[in-house]
C-alpha positions as CSV (number, residue, x, y, z in Angstrom):
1,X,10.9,-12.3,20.1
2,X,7.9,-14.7,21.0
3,X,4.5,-14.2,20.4
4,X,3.5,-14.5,23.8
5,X,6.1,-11.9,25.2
6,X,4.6,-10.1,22.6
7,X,0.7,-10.4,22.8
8,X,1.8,-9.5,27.1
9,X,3.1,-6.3,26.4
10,X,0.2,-5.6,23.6
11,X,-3.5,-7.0,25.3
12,X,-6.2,-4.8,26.5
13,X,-5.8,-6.2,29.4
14,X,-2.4,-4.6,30.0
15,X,-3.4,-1.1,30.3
16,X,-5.0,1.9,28.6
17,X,-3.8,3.5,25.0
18,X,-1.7,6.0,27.0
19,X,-0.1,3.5,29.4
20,X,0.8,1.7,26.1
21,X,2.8,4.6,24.9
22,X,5.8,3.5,27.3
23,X,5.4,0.3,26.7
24,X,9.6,-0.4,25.1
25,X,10.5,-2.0,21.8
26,X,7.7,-0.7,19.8
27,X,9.0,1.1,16.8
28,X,6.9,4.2,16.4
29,X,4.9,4.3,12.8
30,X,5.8,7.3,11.2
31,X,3.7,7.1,7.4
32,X,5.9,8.0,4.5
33,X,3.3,8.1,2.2
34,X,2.4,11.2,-0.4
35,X,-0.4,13.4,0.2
36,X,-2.0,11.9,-3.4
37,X,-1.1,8.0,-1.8
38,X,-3.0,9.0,1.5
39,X,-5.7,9.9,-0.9
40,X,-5.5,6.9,-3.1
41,X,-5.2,4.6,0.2
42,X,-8.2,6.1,1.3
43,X,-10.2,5.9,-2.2
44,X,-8.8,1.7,-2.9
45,X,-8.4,0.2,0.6
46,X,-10.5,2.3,3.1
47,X,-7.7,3.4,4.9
48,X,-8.3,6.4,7.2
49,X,-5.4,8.1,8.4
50,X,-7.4,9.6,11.5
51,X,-7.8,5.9,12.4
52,X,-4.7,3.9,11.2
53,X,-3.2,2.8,14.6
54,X,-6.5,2.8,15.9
55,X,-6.9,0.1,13.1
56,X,-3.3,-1.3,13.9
57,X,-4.3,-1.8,17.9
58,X,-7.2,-3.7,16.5
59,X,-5.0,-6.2,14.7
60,X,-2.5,-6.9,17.5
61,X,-5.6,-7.3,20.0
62,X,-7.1,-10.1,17.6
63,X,-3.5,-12.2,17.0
64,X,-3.2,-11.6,20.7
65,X,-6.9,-13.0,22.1
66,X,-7.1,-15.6,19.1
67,X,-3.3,-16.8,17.9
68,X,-1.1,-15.6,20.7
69,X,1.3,-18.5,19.8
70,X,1.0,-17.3,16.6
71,X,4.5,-16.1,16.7
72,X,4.9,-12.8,14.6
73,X,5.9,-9.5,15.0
74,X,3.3,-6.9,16.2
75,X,4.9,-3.9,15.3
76,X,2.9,-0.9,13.6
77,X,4.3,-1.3,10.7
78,X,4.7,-4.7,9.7
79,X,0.4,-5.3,10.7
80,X,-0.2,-2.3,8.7
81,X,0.8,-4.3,5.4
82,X,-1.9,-7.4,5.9
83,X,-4.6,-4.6,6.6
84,X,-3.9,-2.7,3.2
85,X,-3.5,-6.1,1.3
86,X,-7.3,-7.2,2.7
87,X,-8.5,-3.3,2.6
88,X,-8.7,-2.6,6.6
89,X,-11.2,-5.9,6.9
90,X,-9.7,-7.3,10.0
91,X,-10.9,-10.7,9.8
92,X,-9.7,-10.8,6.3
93,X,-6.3,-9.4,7.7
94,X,-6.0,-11.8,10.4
95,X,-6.6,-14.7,8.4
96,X,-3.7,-13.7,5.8
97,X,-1.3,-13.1,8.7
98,X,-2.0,-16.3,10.1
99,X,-2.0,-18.3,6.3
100,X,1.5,-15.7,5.9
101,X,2.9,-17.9,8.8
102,X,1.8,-21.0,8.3
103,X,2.6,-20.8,4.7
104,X,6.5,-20.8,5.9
105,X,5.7,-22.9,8.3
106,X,4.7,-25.9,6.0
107,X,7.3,-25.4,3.5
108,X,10.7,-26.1,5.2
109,X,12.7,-26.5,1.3
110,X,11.6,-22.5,0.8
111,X,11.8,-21.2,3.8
112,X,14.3,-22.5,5.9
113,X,18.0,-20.3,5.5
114,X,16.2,-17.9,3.7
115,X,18.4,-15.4,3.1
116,X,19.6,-13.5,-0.3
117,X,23.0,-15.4,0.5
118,X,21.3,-18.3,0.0
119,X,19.4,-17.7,-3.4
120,X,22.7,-15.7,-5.1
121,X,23.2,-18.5,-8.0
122,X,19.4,-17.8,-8.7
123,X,20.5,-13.8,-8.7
124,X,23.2,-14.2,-10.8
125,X,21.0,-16.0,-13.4
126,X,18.9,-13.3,-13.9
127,X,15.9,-15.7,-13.3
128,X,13.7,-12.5,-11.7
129,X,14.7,-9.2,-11.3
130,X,12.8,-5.8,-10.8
131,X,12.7,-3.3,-13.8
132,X,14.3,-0.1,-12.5
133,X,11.9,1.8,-13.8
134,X,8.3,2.2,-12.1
135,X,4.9,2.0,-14.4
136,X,2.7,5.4,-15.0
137,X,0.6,3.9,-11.7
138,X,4.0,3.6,-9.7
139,X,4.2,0.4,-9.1
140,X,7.1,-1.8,-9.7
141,X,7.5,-4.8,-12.5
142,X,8.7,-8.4,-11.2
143,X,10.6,-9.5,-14.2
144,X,10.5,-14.3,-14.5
145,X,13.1,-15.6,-16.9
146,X,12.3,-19.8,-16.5
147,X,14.5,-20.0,-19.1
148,X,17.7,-18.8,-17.2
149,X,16.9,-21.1,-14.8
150,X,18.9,-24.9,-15.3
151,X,17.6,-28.0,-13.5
152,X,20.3,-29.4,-13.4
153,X,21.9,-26.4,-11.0
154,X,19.5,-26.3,-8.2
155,X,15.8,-27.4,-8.0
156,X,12.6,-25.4,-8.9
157,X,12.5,-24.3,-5.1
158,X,15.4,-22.1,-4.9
159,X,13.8,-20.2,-7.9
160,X,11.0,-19.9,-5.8
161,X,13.0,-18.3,-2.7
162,X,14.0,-15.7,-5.1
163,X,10.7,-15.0,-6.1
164,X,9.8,-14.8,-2.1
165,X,12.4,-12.5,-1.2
166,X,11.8,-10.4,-3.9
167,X,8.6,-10.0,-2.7
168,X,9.7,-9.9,0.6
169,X,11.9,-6.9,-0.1
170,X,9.5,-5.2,-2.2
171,X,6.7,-4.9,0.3
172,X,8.4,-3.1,2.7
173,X,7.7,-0.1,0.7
174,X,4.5,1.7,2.0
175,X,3.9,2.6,-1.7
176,X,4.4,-0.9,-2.8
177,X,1.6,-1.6,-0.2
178,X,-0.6,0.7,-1.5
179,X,-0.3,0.2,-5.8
180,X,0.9,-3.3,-5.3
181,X,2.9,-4.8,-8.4
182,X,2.9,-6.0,-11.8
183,X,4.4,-9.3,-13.1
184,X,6.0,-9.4,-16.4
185,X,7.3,-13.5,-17.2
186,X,9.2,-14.5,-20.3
187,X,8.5,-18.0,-21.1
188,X,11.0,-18.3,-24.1
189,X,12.2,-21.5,-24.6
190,X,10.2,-23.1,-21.7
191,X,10.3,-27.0,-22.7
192,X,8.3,-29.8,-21.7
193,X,10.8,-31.2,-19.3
194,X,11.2,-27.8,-17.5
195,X,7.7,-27.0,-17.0
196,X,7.1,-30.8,-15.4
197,X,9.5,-29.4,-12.2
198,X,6.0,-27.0,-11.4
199,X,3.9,-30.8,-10.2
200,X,0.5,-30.5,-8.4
201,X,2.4,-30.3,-5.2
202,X,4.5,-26.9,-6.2
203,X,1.7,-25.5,-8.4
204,X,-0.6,-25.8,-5.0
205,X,1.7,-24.0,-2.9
206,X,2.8,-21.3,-5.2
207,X,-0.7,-20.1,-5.7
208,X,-1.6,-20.6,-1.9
209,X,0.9,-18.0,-1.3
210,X,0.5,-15.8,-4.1
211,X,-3.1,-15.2,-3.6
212,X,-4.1,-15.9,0.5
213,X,-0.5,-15.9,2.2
214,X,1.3,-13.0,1.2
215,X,0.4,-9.0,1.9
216,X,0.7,-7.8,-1.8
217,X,-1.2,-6.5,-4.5
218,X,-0.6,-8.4,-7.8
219,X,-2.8,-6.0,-10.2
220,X,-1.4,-7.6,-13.5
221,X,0.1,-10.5,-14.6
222,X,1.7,-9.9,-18.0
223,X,3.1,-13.5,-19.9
224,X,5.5,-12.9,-22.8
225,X,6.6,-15.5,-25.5
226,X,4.4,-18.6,-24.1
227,X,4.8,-21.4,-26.1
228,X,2.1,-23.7,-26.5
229,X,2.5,-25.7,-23.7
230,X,2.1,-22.8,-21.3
231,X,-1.8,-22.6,-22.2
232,X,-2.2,-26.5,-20.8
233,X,-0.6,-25.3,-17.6
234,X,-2.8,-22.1,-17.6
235,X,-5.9,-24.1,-18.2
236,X,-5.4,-26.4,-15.3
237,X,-4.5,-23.9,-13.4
238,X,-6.9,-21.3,-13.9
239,X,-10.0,-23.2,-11.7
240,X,-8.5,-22.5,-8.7
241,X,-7.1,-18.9,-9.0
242,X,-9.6,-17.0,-7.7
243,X,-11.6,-15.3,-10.9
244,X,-10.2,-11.8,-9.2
245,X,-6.7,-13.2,-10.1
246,X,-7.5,-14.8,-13.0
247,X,-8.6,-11.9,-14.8
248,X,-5.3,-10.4,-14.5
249,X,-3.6,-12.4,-16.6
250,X,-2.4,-11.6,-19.9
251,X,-1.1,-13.7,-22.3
252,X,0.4,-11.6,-25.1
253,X,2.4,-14.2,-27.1
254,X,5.4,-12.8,-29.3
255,X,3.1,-9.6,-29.7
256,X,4.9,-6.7,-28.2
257,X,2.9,-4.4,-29.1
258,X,0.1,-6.6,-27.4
259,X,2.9,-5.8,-24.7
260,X,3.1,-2.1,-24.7
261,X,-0.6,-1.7,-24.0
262,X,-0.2,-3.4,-20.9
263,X,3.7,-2.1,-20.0
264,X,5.0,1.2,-21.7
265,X,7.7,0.9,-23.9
266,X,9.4,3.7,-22.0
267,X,10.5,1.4,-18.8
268,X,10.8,-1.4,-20.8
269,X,14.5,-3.1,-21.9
270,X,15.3,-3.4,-25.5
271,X,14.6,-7.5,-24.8
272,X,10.7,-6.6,-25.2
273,X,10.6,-3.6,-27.3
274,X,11.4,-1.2,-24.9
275,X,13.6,2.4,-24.5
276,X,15.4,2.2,-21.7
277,X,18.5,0.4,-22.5
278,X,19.4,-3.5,-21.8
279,X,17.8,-5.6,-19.2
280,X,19.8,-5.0,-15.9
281,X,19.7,-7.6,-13.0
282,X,22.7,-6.1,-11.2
283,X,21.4,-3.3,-9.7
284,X,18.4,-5.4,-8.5
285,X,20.7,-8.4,-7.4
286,X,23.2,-5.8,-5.2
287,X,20.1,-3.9,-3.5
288,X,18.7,-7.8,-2.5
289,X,22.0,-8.9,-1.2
290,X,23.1,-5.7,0.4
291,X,19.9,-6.5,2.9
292,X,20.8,-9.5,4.0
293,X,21.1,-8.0,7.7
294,X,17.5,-6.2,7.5
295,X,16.4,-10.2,6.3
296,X,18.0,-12.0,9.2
297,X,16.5,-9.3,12.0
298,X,13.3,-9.3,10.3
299,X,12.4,-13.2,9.8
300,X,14.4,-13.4,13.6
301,X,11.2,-12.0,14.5
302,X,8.7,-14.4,13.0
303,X,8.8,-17.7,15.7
304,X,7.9,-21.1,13.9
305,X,5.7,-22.5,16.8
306,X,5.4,-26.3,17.1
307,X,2.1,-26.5,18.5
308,X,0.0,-24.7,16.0
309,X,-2.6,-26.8,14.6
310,X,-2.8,-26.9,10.6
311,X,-6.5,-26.1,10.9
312,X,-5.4,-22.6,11.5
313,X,-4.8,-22.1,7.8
314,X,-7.9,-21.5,5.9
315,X,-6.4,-20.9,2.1
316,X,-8.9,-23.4,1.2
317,X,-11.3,-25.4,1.6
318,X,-10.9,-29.4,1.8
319,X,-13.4,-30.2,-0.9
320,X,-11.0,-27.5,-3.1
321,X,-8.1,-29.4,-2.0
322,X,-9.4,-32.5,-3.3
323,X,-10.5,-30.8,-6.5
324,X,-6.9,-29.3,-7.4
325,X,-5.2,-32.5,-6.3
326,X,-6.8,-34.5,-8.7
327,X,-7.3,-32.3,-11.3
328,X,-3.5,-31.2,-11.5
329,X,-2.7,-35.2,-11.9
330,X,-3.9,-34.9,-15.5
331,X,-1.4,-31.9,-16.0
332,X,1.7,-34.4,-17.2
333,X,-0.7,-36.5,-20.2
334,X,-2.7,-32.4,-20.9
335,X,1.1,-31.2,-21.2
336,X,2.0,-33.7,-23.4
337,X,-0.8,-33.3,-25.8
338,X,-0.2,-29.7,-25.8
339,X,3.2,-29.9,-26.4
């Protein structure tokens, strides 16, 4: 599917609302939201229901006039997660959509193959996983294990692709869209030489995507068992998180019950204090790889264009770019001392 094809079946110009009711290959949106998620969608992101595809048709009209190289699926319901994640603000919408593409664009060692196929070995190391259970505000927890991850094995990049497809998967749930997630990451025995794999270069990219190029809701970053050496990379990192973000960090330390205020013990594994049994990556690791078709039809959908200009991403600004660049090239001597 090509964004043009696309953008010609979609434009005002090619017909009325009603005519584009026949128009083929438009799944129909049909919301699978609760009655009390309509009502907290309509409370937290200004989403009417009475004017959703009305909203929607707004969207595709925009990536249509002004990207229609762009590339990327139009359907109801894949728009409908960049309008939640910028709270029905189009030109906030459009702009993630378009940094969501160029974002895989740039970054040919993530995004190329991507498949759960592809990123088993990281799977089977239980590096992330999702907790089974949901938290009291139903959303789900991302659980990073760095320290299950071996350098050695496969670079800092495929750990990243799990991360991404995690995400990936997660988002397709309309109540994921709407309560977003929550991060839990262990950093037991994170040395010095692991955490110098996550340069200025990755560190960059990672929080591009995290906070302007992906359609999800972080609401809490929890961070377990840092060592020392994780407050140098926080503190280097933290100017250029936007203070949103950064505010949702918690760094607990060894204090579970620190923990527990944040995550209840109840959906927690015994690894941090919690009820519910040992932590299980199997169940998480079989749903991921059991979609490997939905993946491939999905991302068969998103073009890679060749003549889209890099000006079309606005994550940043240059002046920014030039800030993080050369403050992140003091991170190697700041991890050092704090090490």
């Amino acid at each position: 599917m090509s964004g043009d094809s696309d953008c010609t079946r979609t434009s005002p110009s090619a017909g009325s609302p009603s005519d584009n009711e026949f128009l083929p290959d438009r799944p129909k949106y049909v919301c699978s939201l609760s009655p009390d998620l309509i009502t907290k969608a309509r409370e937290e992101l200004q989403e009417k229901p009475e004017w959703r595809l009305r909203d929607v048709q707004a969207l595709r009209d925009m990536v249509c006039k002004d990207y229609p190289s762009l590339g990327t699926c139009l359907d109801d319901a894949f728009l409908l997660r960049f309008l939640r994640a910028r709270k029905f603000d189009y030109d906030r919408a459009l702009q993630l959509l378009v940094n969501y593409h160029t974002c895989r664009r740039s970054w040919p060692e993530v995004f190329n193959n991507l498949k759960p196929s592809a990123i088993k070995p990281v799977l089977e190391s239980g590096f992330v996983t999702v907790l089974p259970r949901l938290d009291p505000e139903g959303r789900h927890v991302v659980c990073i294990r760095p320290d299950r991850w071996t350098p050695s094995n496969y670079p800092i990049t495929e750990n990243i692709r799990a991360i991404y497809l995690t995400l990936e998967k997660l988002i397709q749930s309309e109540e994921t869209q709407v309560n977003g997630i929550v991060i839990l990451a262990d950093y037991k025995g994170v040395s010095l030489s692991k955490a110098s794999h996550f340069g200025p270069f990755v560190a960059k990219k990672v929080i591009g995507i995290l906070q302007d190029g992906f359609p999800i809701r972080i609401k809490a970053v929890n961070i377990i068992n840092e060592p020392r050496i994780f407050k140098g990379i926080f503190a280097i990192i933290k100017p250029f998180l936007k203070e949103k973000i950064a505010n949702r960090f918690f760094l607990h330390g060894c204090d579970l019950n620190s923990l527990h205020q944040n995550i209840p013990p109840v959906i927690l594994p015994e690894e941090y204090g919690g009820t519910s049994g040992k932590l299980d990556i199997s169940t998480w690791n079989e749903l991921l790889l059991a979609s490997e078709e939905d993946f491939l039809h999905d991302f068969s959908q998103l073009v890679l264009p060749c003549d889209s200009s890099p000006h079309d991403m606005l994550v940043s600004g240059d002046a920014d770019e030039k800030q993080c660049d050369d403050s992140l090239r003091g991170m190697k001597p700041q991890l050092y001392y704090c090490y």
